[in-house]
Backbone bond lengths (Angstrom), bond angles and torsions (degrees), N, CA, C in turn:
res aa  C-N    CA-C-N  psi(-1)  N-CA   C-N-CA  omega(-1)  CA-C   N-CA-C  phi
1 X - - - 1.434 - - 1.514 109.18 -
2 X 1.650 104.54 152.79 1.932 87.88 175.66 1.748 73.07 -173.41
3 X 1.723 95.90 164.76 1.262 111.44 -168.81 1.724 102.10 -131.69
4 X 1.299 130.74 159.47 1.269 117.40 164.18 1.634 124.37 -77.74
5 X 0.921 105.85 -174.78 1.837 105.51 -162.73 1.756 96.51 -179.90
6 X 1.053 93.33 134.58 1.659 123.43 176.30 1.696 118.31 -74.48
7 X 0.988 124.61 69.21 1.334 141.18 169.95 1.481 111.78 -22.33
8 X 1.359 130.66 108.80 1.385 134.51 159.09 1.473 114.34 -99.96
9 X 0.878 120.52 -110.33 1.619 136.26 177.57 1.261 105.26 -88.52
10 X 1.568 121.48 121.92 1.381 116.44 173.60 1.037 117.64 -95.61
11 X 1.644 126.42 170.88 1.288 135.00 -162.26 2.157 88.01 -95.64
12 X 1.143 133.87 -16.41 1.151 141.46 179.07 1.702 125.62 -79.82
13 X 1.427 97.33 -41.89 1.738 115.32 -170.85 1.502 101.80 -156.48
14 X 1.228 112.50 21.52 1.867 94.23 171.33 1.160 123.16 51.87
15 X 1.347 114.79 -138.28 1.792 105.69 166.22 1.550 111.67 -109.10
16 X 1.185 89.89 71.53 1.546 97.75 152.99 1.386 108.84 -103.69
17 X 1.304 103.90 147.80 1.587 113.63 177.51 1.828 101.64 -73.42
18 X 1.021 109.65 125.39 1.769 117.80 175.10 1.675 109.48 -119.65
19 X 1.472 107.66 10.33 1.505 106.29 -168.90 1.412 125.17 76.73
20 X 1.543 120.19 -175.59 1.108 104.61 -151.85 2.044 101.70 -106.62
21 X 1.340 113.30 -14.15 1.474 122.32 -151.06 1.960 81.02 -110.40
22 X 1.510 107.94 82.00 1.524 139.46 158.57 1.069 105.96 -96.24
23 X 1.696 79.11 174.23 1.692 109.82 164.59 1.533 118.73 -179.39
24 X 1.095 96.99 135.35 2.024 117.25 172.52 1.609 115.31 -56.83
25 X 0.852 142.49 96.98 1.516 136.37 -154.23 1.504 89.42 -99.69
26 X 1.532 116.31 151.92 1.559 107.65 -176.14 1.348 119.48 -120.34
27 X 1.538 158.07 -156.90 1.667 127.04 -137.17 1.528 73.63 -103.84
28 X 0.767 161.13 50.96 1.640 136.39 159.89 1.733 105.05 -142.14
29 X 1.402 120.66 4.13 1.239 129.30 167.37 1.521 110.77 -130.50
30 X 1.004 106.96 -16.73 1.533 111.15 164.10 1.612 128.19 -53.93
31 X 1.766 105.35 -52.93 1.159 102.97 155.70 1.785 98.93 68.35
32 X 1.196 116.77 34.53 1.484 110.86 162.89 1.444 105.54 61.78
33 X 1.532 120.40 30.50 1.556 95.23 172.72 1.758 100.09 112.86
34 X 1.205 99.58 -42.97 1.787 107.10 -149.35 1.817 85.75 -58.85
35 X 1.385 133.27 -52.19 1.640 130.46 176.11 1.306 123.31 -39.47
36 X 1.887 118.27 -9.49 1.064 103.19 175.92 1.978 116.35 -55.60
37 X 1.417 90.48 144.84 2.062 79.40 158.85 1.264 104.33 79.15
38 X 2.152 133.41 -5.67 1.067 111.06 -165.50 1.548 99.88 -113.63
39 X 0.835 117.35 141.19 1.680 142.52 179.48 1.760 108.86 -59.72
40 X 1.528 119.36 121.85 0.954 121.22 -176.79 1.818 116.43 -118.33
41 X 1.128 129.03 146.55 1.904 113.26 -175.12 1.310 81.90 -104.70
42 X 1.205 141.54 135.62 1.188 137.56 144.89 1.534 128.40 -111.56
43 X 1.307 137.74 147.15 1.584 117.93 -165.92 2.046 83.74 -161.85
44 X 1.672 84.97 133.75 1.396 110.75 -179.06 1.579 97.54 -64.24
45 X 1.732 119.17 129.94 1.550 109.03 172.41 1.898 94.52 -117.04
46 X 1.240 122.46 -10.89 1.517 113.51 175.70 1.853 128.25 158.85
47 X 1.056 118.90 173.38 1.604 116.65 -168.01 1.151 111.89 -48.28
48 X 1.444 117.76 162.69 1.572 110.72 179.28 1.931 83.37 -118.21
49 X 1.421 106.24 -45.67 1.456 108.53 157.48 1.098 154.62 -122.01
50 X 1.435 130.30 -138.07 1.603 102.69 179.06 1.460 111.57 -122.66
51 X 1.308 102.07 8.76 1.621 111.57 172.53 1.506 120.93 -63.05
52 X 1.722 113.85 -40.26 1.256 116.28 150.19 1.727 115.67 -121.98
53 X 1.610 108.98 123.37 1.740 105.19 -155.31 1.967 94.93 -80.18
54 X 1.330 101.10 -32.61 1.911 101.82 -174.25 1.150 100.48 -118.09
55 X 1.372 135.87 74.83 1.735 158.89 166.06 1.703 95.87 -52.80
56 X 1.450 144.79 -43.86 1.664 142.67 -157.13 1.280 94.34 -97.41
57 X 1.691 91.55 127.52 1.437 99.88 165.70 1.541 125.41 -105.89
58 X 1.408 129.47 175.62 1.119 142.96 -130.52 2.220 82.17 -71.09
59 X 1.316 119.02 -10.57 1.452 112.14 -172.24 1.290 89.36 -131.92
60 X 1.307 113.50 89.36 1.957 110.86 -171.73 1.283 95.23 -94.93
61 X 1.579 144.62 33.11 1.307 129.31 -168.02 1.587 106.50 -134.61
62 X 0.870 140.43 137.07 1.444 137.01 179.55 1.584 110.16 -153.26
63 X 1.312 109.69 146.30 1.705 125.33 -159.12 2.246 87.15 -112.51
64 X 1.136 108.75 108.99 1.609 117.20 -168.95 1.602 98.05 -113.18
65 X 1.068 124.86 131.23 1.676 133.18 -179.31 1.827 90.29 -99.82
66 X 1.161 125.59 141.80 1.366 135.83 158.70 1.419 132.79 -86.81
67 X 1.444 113.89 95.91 1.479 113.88 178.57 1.240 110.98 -123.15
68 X 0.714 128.47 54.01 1.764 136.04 174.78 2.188 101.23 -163.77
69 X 1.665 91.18 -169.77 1.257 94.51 -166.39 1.679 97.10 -150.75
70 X 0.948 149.42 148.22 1.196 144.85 -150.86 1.759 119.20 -132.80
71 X 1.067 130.71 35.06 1.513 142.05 -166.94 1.332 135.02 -28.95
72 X 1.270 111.20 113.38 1.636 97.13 179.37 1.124 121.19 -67.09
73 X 1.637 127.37 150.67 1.465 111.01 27.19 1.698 101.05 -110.80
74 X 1.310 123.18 56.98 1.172 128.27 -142.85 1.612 90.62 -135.28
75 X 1.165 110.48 -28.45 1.799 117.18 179.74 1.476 94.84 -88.24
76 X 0.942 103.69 130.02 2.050 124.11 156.56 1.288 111.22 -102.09
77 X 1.162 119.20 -5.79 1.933 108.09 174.62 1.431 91.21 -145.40
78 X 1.497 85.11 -166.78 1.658 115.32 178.52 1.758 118.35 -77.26
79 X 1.265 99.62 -24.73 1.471 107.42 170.94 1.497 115.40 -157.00
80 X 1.115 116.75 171.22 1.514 109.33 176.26 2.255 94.64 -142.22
81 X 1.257 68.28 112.41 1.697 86.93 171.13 1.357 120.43 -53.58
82 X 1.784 135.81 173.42 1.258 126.91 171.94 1.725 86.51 -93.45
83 X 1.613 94.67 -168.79 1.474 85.93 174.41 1.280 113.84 -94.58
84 X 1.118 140.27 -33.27 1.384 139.82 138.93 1.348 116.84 2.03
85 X 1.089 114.97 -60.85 1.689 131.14 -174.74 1.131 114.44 -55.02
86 X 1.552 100.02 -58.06 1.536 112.70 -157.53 1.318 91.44 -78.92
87 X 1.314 129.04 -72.07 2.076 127.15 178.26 1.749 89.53 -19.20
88 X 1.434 144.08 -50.37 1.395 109.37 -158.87 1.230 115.62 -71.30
89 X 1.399 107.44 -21.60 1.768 109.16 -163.27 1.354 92.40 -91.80
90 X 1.335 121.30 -40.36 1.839 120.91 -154.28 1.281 105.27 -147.63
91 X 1.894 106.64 141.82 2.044 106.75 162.52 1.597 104.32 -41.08
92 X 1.399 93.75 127.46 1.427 99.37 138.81 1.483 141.92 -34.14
93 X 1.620 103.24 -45.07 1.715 92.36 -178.22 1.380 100.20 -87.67
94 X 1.550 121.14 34.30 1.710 102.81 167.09 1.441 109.68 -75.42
95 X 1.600 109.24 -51.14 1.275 108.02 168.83 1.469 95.59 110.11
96 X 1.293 126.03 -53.57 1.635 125.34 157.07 1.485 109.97 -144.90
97 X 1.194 83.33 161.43 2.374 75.36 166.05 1.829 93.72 -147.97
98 X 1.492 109.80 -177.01 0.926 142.13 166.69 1.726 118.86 -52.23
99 X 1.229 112.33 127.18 2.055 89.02 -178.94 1.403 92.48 -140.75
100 X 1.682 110.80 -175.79 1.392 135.89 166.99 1.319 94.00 -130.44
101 X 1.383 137.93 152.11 1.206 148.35 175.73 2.058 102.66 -144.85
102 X 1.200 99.98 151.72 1.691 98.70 152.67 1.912 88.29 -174.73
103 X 1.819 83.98 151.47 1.567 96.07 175.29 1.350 116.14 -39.12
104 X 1.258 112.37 147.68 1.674 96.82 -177.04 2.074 81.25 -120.29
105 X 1.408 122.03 140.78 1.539 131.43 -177.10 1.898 91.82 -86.13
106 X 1.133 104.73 126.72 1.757 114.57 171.86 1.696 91.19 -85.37
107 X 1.496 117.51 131.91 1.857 109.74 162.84 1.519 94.06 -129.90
108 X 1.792 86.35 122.76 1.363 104.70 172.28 1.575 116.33 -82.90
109 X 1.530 145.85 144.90 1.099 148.31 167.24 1.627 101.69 -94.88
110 X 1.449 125.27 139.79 1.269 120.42 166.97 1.613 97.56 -124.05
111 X 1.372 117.23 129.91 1.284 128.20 160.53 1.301 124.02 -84.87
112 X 1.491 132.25 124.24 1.152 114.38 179.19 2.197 103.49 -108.25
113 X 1.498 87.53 128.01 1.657 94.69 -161.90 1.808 95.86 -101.71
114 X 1.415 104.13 130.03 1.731 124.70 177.55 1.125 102.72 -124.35
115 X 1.406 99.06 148.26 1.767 121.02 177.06 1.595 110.64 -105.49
116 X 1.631 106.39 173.31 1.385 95.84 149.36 1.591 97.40 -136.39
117 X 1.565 92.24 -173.25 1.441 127.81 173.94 1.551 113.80 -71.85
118 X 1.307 94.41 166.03 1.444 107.37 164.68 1.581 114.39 -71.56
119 X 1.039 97.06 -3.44 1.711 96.24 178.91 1.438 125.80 -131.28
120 X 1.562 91.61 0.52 1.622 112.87 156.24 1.654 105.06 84.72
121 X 1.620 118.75 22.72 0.920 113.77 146.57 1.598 133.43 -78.97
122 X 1.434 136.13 156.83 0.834 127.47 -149.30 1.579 93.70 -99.18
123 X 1.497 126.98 117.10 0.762 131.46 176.01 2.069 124.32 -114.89
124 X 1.359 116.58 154.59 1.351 120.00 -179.26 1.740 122.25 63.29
125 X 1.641 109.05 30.53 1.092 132.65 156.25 1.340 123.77 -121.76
């Protein structure tokens, strides 16, 4: 379960801008810190109540980076989404829903880019 929440200063980067598709990680995924920076898949699977009965929308899946930390007894789920986040997967007036989450691995490619010369030696590698 996880709810959205309004991002100020994070416990990860302060006010650094990290964008808008976060998340509050809570003491048992938090891990002391170690969740900063780690990539989460998350996807709405259903109501938590009956105020809204079909809370997931037609894109119930969202990729959430963790820069905050979520404290009990103040956390009700496993994470708490921005609101950004949560509107993609679920209405807003659900307030929370039901989820599946797992780390999602970011793979970076690095290119390394060479020139040449006027004489077609290979230069600045």
């Amino acid at each position: 379960m996880f709810r959205y929440i309004v991002i100020t200063a994070s416990a990860c980067y302060g006010y650094q801008d990290q964008g808008v598709m976060i998340a509050a990680a809570n003491q048992d995924l938090w891990q002391g810190g170690a969740a900063c920076g780690k990539y989460f898949q998350v996807t709405c699977t259903g109501a938590l109540n009956q105020g809204v009965p079909h809370p997931c929308t037609s894109t119930p899946t969202v990729t959430v980076m963790i820069t905050d930390f979520c404290p009990p007894p103040g956390c009700k789920g496993n994470l708490d989404l921005s609101h950004e986040a949560f509107s993609t997967i679920a209405d807003p007036r659900a307030g929370g829903v039901k989820i599946s989450y797992q780390q999602y691995a970011i793979q970076y490619v690095f290119f390394k880019f060479c020139y040449y010369t006027f004489y077609w030696q290979l230069a600045g590698c």
